[in-house]
N, C-alpha and C positions, 0 to 999 in steps of 0.2 A: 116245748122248745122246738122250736124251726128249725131248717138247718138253708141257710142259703149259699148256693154254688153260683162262678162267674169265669168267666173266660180269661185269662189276661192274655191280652196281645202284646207280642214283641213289638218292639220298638226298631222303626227303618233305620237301617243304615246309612249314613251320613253319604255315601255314595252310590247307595239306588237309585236310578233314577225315575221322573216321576213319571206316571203311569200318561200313555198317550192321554192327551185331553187334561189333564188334570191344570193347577194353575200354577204355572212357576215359581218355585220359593224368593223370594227378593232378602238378596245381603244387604249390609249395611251402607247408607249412601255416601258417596266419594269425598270426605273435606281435603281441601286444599293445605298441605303442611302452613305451620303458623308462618315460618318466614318466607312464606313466596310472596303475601301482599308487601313486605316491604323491600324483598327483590326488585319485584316490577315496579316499584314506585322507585328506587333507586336509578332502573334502566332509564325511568322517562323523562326522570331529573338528569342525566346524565346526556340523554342524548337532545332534552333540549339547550342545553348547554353548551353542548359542541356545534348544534344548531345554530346560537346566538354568537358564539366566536365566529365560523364561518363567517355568519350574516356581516357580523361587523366588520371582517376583513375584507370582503369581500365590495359591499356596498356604502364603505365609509372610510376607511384606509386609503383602500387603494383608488380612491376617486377623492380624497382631499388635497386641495393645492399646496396645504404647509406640506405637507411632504413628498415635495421639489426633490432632489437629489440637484444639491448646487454645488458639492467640494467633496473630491475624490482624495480621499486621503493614502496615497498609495508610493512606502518605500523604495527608495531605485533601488534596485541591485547590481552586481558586476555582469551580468548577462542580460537582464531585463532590463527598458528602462521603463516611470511610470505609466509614458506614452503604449507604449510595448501592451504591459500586462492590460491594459484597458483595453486596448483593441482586441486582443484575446479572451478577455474577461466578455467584451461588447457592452463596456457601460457606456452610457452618455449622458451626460445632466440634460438635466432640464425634463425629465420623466420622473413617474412616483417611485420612489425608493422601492416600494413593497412591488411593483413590476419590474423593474428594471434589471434585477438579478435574482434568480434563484441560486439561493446561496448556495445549499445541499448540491444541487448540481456543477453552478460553475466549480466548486470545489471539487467536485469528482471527476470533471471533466480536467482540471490543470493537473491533479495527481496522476492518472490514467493517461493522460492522450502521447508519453514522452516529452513532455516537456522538464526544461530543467529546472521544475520544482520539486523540493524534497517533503514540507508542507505547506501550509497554507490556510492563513483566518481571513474571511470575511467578515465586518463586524457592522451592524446599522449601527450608526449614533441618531436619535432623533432630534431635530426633524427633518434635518436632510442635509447627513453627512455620510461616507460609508469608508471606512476604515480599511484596508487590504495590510494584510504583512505575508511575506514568503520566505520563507528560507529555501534558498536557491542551492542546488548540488556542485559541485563544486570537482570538476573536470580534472582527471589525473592522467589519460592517454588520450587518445582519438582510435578510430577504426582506421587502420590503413587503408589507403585508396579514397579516402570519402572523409576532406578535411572537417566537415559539419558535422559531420557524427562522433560526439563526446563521450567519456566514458566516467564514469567517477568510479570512488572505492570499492563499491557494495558492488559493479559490475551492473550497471543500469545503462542501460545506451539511451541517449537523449540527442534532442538538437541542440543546437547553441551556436554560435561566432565567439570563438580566441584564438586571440593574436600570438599570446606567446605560447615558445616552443612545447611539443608534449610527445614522448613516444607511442609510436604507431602499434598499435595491436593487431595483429596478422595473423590467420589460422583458427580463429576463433569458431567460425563453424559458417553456414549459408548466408546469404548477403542478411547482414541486420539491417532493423527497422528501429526507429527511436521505440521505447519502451520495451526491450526484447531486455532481458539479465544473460550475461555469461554465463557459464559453466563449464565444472572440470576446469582445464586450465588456461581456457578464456576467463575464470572467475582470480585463477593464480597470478595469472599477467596484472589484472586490476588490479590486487590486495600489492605483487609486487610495486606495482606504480606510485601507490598509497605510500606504504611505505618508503619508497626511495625520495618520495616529494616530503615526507613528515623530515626524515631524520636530517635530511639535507647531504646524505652521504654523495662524492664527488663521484660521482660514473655517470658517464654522459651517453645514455642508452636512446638510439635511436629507432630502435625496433624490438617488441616484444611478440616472439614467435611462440602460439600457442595448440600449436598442430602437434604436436608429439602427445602422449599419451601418460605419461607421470613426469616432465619436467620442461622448461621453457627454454628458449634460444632467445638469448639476448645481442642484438646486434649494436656494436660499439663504432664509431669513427675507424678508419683505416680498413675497414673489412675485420675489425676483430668481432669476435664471435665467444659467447658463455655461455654453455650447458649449465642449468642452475635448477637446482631443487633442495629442497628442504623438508624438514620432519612437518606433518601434516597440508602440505601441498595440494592445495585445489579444497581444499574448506577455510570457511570466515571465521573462525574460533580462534581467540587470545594467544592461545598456547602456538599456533602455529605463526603469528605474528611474532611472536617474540621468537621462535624461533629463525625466525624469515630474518630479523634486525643483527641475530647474532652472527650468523653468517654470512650476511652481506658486509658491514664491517670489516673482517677478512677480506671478504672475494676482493673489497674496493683498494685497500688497502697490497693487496698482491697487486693488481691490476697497473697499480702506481707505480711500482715498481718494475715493473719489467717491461721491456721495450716495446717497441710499437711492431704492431705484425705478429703479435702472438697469440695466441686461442686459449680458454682455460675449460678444464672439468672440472666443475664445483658441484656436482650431484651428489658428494657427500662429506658431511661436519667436517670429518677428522681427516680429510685428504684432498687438495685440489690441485689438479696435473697442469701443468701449462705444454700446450701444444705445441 
């Protein structure tokens, strides 16, 4: 019987590294995850696509004659007329519809620039009609000193021409610009004007003074004068409308009665002093 003897060698460590010279272990080679070929083939369908839209608008849209722009379909309104918003718009027939207005823009530009629009659609009809509608703001004081500067409810300064009467909004704050909003009680004077044009109530306010700090001065025929405030003053919230409608009711209502050359404090619900 023999007996044979052998060495056994350890086995390396998965993090020794290999001996200078030697010849580097090679891992497994890189496959690509299964969804990426139909990734990329998604992206190249996609971007020839937007490729061919372009192309078509580009060099077949807007270089076809049926699409003329021949009839501007554009609502008058009581400050605008069709004439008006086209010139401001800058359409003109007789160019390709798909040139001739960038929608997204003129629209952003009649929103933004003070004018007195509150919105506003542009619509193409094909093959060459293009649709305008606005709904136009609708003017409840003016800026004192500066008949052209309008004011609506929401307290938006715009421009515009009207004819009839509107109280003057005074103290409001540094000279405004069309598209500037009141605030504080620049925005109270607006919401008051709002309301006095809605309910129809009879006080014939010539001036609304917005310089004071929590309530307005309301200046009436003969030099009369109204300290006037209400529960939630100088915010647009419901709750302080209704409160604004219930007190002025009152105020107008005393106002009628009592003579001319008299002054009131109405700054609060349950008490109003006459001067």
């Amino acid at each position: 019987m023999g007996f044979f003897t052998y060495n056994k060698r350890p086995r390396q460590a998965a993090n020794v590294r290999n001996k200078p010279g030697a010849a580097p272990r090679r891992g497994k080679p890189w496959r690509p995850p299964r969804w990426m070929p139909a990734a990329l083939a998604f992206c190249a369908v996609a971007a020839t696509a937007a490729t061919g839209v372009w192309a078509h608008h580009r060099f077949y849209l807007c270089r076809d004659s049926r699409y003329t722009l021949l009839h501007l379909d554009i609502e008058p309104g009581v400050l605008y007329t069709p004439s008006a918003l086209a010139d401001i718009l800058q359409l003109e027939k007789g160019h390709n519809i798909f040139t001739v207005c960038d929608i997204a823009e003129r629209r952003r530009f009649l929103l933004q620039a003070g004018h007195a629009v509150k919105e506003v659609s542009l619509t193409r009809v094909l093959p060459d009609r293009l649709v305008v509608r606005t709904v136009e703001r609708e003017p409840v004081a003016r800026i004192a000193g500066d008949a052209h500067l309008l004011v609506d409810g929401e307290g938006v300064v715009f421009a515009g021409g009207w004819a009839a009467p509107l109280p003057g909004i005074s103290g409001a704050g540094n000279p405004l610009e069309p598209g500037a909003r009141l605030r504080n009680m620049g925005l109270a004077a607006a919401v008051f004007a709002r309301v006095l044009r809605a309910t129809g109530v009879n006080l014939p306010v010539l001036n609304i003074d917005a310089s004071k700090e929590d309530y307005i001065v309301l200046t009436l025929p003969n030099s009369r004068k109204i300290l006037l405030a209400w529960e939630g003053i100088g915010g647009a919230g419901p709750g302080g409308e209704e409160a604004l409608r219930e007190h002025l009711g009152a105020v107008a209502s005393l106002v009628e009665n009592v003579p001319a050359g008299r002054s009131f404090d109405a700054r609060k619900k349950s008490e109003i002093y006459v001067q």
